[in-house]
C-alpha positions as CSV (number, residue, x, y, z in Angstrom):
1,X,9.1,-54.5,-10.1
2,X,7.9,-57.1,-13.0
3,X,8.8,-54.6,-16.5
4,X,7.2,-56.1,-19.5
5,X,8.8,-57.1,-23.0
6,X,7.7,-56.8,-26.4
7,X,9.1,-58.3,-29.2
8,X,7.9,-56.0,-31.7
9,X,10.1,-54.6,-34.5
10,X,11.8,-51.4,-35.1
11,X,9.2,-48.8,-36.2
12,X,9.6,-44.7,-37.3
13,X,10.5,-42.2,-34.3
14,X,7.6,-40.3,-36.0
15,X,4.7,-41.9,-34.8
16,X,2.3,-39.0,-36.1
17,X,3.0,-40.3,-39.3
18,X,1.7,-44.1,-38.9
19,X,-2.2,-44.1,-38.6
20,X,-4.1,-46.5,-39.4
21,X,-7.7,-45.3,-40.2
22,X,-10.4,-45.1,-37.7
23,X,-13.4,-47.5,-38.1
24,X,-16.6,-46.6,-35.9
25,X,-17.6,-50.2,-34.8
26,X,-18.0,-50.9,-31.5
27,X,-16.5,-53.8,-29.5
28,X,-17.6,-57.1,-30.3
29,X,-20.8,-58.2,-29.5
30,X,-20.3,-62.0,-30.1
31,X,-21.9,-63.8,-27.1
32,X,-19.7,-67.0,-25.6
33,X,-21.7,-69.9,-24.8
34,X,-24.2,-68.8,-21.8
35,X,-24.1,-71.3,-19.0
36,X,-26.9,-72.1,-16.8
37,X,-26.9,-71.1,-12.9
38,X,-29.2,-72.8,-11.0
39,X,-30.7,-71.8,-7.6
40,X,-29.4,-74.1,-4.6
41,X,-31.0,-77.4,-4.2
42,X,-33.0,-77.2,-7.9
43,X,-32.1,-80.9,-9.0
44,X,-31.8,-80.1,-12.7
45,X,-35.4,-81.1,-14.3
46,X,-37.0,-79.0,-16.8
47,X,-39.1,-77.6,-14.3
48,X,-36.2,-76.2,-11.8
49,X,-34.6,-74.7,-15.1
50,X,-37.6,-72.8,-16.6
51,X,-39.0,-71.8,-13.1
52,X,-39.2,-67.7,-13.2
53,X,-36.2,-66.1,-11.1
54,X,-37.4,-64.8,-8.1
55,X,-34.2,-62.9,-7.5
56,X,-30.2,-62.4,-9.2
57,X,-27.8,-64.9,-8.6
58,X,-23.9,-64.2,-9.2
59,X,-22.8,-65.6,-12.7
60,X,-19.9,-67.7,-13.1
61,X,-16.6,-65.8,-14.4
62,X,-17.2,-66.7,-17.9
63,X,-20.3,-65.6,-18.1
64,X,-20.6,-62.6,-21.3
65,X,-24.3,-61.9,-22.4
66,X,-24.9,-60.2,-25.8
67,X,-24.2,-56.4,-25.2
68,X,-26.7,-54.2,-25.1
69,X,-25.5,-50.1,-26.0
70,X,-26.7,-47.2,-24.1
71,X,-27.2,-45.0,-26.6
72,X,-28.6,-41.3,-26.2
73,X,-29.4,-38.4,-29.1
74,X,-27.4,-35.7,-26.8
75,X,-24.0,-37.6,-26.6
76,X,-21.1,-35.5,-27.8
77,X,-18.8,-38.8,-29.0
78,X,-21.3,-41.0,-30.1
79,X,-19.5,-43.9,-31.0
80,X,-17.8,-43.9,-28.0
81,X,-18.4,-46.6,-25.6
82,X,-17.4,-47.0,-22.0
83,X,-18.0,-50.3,-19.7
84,X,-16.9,-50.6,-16.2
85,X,-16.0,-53.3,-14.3
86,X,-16.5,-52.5,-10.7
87,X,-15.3,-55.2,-7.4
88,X,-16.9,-55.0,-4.7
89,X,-16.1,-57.0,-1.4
90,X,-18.5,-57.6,2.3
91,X,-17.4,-57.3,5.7
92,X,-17.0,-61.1,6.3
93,X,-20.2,-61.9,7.9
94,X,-22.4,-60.7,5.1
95,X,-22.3,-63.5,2.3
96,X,-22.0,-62.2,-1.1
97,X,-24.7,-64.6,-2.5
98,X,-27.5,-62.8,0.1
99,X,-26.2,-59.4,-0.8
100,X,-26.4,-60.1,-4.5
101,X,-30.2,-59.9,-4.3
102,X,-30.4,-56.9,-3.2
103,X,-28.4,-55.0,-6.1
104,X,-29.1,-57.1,-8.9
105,X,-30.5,-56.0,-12.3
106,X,-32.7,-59.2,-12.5
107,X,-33.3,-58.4,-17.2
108,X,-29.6,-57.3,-17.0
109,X,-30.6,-54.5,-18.9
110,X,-27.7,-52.2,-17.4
111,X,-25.5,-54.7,-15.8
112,X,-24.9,-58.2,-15.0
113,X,-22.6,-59.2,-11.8
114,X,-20.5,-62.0,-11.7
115,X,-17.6,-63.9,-9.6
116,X,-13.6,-62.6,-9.4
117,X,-11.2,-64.8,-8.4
118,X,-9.5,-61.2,-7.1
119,X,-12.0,-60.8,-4.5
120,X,-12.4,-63.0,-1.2
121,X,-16.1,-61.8,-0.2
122,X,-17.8,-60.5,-3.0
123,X,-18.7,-60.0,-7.0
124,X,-17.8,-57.5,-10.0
125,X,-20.7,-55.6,-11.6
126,X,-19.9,-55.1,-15.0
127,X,-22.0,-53.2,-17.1
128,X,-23.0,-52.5,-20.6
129,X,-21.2,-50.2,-22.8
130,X,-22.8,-46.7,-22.4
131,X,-22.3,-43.6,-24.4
132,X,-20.6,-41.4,-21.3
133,X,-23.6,-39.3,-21.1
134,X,-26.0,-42.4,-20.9
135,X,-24.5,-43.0,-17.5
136,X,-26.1,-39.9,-16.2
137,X,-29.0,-39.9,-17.5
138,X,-30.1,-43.9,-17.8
139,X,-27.7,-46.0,-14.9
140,X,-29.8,-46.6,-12.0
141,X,-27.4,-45.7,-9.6
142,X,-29.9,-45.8,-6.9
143,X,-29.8,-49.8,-7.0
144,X,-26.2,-50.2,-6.7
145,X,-25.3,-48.3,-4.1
146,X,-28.8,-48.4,-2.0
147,X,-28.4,-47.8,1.7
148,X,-29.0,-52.0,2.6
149,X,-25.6,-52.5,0.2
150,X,-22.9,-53.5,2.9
151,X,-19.8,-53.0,0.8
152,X,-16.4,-52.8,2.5
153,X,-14.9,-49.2,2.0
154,X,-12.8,-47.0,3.8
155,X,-15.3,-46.6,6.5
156,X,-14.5,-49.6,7.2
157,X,-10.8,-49.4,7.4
158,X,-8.8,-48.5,11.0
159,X,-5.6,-48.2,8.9
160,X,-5.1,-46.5,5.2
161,X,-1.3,-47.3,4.9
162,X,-0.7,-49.7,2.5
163,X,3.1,-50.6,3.7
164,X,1.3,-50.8,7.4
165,X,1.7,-54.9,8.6
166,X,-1.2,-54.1,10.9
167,X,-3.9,-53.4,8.7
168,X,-7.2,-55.2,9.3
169,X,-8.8,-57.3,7.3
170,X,-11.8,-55.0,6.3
171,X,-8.8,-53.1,5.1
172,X,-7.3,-55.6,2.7
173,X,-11.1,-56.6,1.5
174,X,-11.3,-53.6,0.6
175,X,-8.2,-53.1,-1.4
176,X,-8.5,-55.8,-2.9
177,X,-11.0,-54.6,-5.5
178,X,-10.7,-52.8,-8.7
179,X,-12.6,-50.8,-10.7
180,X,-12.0,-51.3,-14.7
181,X,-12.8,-48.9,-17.2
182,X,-13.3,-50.2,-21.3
183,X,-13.3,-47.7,-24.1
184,X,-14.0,-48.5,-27.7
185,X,-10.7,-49.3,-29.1
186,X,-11.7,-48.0,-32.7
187,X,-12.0,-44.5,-31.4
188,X,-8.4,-44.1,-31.2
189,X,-5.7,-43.3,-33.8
190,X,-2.1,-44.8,-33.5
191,X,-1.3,-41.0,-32.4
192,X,-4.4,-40.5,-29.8
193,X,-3.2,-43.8,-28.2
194,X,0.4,-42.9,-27.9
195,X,-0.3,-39.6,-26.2
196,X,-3.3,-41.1,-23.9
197,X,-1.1,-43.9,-22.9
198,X,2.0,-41.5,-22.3
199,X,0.5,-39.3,-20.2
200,X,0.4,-42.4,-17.8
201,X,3.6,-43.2,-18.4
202,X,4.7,-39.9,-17.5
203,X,2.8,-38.8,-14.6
204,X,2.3,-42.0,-12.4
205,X,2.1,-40.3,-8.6
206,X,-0.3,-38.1,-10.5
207,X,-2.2,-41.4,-11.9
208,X,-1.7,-42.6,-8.8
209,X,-3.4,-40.2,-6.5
210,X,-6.4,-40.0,-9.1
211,X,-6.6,-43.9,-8.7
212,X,-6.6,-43.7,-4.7
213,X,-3.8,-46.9,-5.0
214,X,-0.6,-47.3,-6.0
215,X,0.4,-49.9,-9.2
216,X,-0.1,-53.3,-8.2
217,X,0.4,-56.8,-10.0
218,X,-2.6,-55.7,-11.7
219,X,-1.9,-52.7,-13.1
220,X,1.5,-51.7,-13.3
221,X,3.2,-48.8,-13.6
222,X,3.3,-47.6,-18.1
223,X,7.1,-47.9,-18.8
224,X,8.0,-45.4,-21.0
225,X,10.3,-47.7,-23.3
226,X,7.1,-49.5,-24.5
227,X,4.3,-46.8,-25.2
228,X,5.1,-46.3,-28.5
229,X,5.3,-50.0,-29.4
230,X,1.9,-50.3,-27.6
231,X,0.3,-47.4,-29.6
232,X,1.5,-48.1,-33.3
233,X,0.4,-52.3,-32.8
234,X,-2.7,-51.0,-30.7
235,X,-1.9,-53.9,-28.5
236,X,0.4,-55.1,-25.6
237,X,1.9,-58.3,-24.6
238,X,1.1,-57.9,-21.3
239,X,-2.5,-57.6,-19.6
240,X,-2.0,-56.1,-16.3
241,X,-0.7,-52.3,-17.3
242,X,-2.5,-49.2,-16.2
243,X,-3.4,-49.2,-19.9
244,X,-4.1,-52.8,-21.5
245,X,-4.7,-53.1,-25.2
246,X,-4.8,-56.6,-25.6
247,X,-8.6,-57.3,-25.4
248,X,-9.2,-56.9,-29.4
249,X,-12.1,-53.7,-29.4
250,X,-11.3,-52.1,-26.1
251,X,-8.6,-49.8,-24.5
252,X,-9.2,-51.2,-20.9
253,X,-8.0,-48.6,-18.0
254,X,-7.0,-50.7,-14.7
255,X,-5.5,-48.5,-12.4
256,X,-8.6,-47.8,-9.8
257,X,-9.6,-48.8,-6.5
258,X,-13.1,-50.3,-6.8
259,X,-15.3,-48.0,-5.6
260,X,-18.5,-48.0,-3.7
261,X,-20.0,-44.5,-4.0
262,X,-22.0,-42.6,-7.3
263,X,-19.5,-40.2,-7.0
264,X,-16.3,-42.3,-6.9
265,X,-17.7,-44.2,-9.9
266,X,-18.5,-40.8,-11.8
267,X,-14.6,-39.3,-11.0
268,X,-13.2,-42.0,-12.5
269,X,-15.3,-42.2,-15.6
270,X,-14.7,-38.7,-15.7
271,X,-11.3,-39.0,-15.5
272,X,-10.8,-41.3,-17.9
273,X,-12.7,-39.5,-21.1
274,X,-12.0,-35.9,-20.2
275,X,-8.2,-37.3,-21.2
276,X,-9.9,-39.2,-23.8
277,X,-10.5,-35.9,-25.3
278,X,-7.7,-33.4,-24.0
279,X,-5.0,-35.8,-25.3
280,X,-6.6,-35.9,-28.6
281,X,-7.4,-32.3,-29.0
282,X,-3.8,-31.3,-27.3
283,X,-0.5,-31.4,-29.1
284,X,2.1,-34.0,-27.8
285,X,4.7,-31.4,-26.9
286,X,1.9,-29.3,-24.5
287,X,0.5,-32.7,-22.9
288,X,1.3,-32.5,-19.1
289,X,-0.4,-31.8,-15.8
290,X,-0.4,-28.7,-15.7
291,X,-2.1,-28.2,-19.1
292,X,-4.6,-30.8,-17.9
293,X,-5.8,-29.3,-15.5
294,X,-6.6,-26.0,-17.1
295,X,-8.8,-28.4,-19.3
296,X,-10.8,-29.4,-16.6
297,X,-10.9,-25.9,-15.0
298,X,-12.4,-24.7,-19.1
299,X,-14.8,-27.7,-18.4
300,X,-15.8,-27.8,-14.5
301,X,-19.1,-28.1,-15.5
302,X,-18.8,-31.1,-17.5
303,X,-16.5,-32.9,-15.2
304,X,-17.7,-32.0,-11.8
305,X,-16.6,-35.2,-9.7
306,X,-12.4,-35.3,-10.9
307,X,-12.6,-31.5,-10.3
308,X,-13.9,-31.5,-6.9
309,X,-12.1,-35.0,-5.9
310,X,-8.7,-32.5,-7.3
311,X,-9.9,-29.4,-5.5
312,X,-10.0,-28.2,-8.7
């Protein structure tokens, strides 16, 4: 198992008493150079390029419009931003380019899909940042996962073992995808971090199960030796950890299984900021499972999907 070094120096034992203080600005909304994508046989010419688009055509990996926040009056952290990276692979007959046009937000007002080395058949649909709350009440859900959408999930799959050698290959399309999830770095204290990052660290069958995969070479498995280094820099040296803190305004959570259901997508965004706000309501000594989950039960309403994926 790869373990990642820092080269950090010695810091306190107390981390409590190292903050640095909390500036609400969200991540950075400096565009990179657009690039242009060009239908199939357009040649180029001024009228090819300014021709309305007729449908969505996947971006190219680099491609990062200007962000636009999802902001709503009733959200309860309103500086608080969350976007989500979600892969998505086909069965191998479907090509992704055809598939594209039927889930793509052609103004990109909510999200913008684009290539992934990671997946063999299909794109990543990365959205804008949204309040939490803005997700319920503004994401058009409807469109990404309409009935035509032929996305490889575990419907697909004969064989859920991932040490079987006879899995088929709708099976590995479909773990091969991830689902990302950014939160606005500046919403953390050294101290929040350490005890959101720990709780991974600590609990990683837990993680695990909540994930529906195991670590992987792109998100391993928190060492323990490390969180506090991680927390009092707010940054790693390493990119693929459950928790990566290397992108300069986000706290970027890697551990999930793409998904390819409203509900799916909603557990894990669920997940992710009702520990947002337990570990930074909770003492460090009372942060565990157990104590987690008796937050969720005080808050079933709030966090319906990660209670009823837990049984909770």
């Amino acid at each position: 198992m790869h373990v990642p070094t820092y080269g950090y120096t010695p810091f306190p034992d107390d981390i409590t008493t190292i903050e640095i203080p909390v500036v609400l600005i969200p991540w950075n909304t400096v565009d990179n150079e657009e690039e242009e994508d060009y239908d199939e046989g357009d040649c180029g010419c001024y009228s090819c390029i300014t021709k309305p688009k007729k449908y969505y055509k996947i971006k190219r990996y680099s491609y990062k419009p200007p962000a636009k926040f999802k902001m709503v009056d009733n959200a309860k952290h309103p500086n608080l931003f969350f976007g989500i990276e979600n892969e998505v692979n086909f069965i191998d007959k479907y090509a992704p380019n055809v598939e594209v046009r039927k889930v793509g937000d052609l103004n990109e007002e909510y999200y913008y899909i684009k290539r992934d080395g990671s997946v063999s058949n299909g794109f990543e649909i990365v959205t804008h940042p949204h309040n939490f709350e803005a997700f319920y009440q503004e994401f058009p859900f409807g469109k990404i996962f309409n009935s035509d959408m032929n996305y490889v999930g575990l419907d697909d799959c004969d064989s859920y073992d991932d040490d079987d050698d006879c899995c088929t290959s709708e099976y590995y399309l479909f773990r091969e995808c991830g689902m990302h999830i950014h939160m606005s770095k500046c919403m953390f204290s050294n101290a929040h971090l350490y005890k959101f990052i720990k709780f991974f660290a600590d609990n990683p069958t837990y993680i695990n199960r909540i994930a529906e995969r195991n670590a992987n070479d792109y998100c391993y498995t928190e060492q323990k030796e490390y969180v506090k280094r991680k927390a009092i820099n707010k940054y790693g040296n390493e990119r693929y950890e459950q928790v990566n803190c290397q992108n300069e305004d986000t706290v970027e959570v890697r551990c999930f299984q793409g998904v390819t259901t409203k509900s799916g997508w909603l557990k894990n965004l669920e997940f992710v900021y009702s520990l947002f706000i337990f570990t930074k309501d909770t003492r460090l000594k009372d942060i565990n499972v157990n104590t987690y989950v008796e937050f969720l039960k005080q808050n079933k309403e709030q966090f319906k999907n990660i209670c009823a994926f837990l049984s909770i």
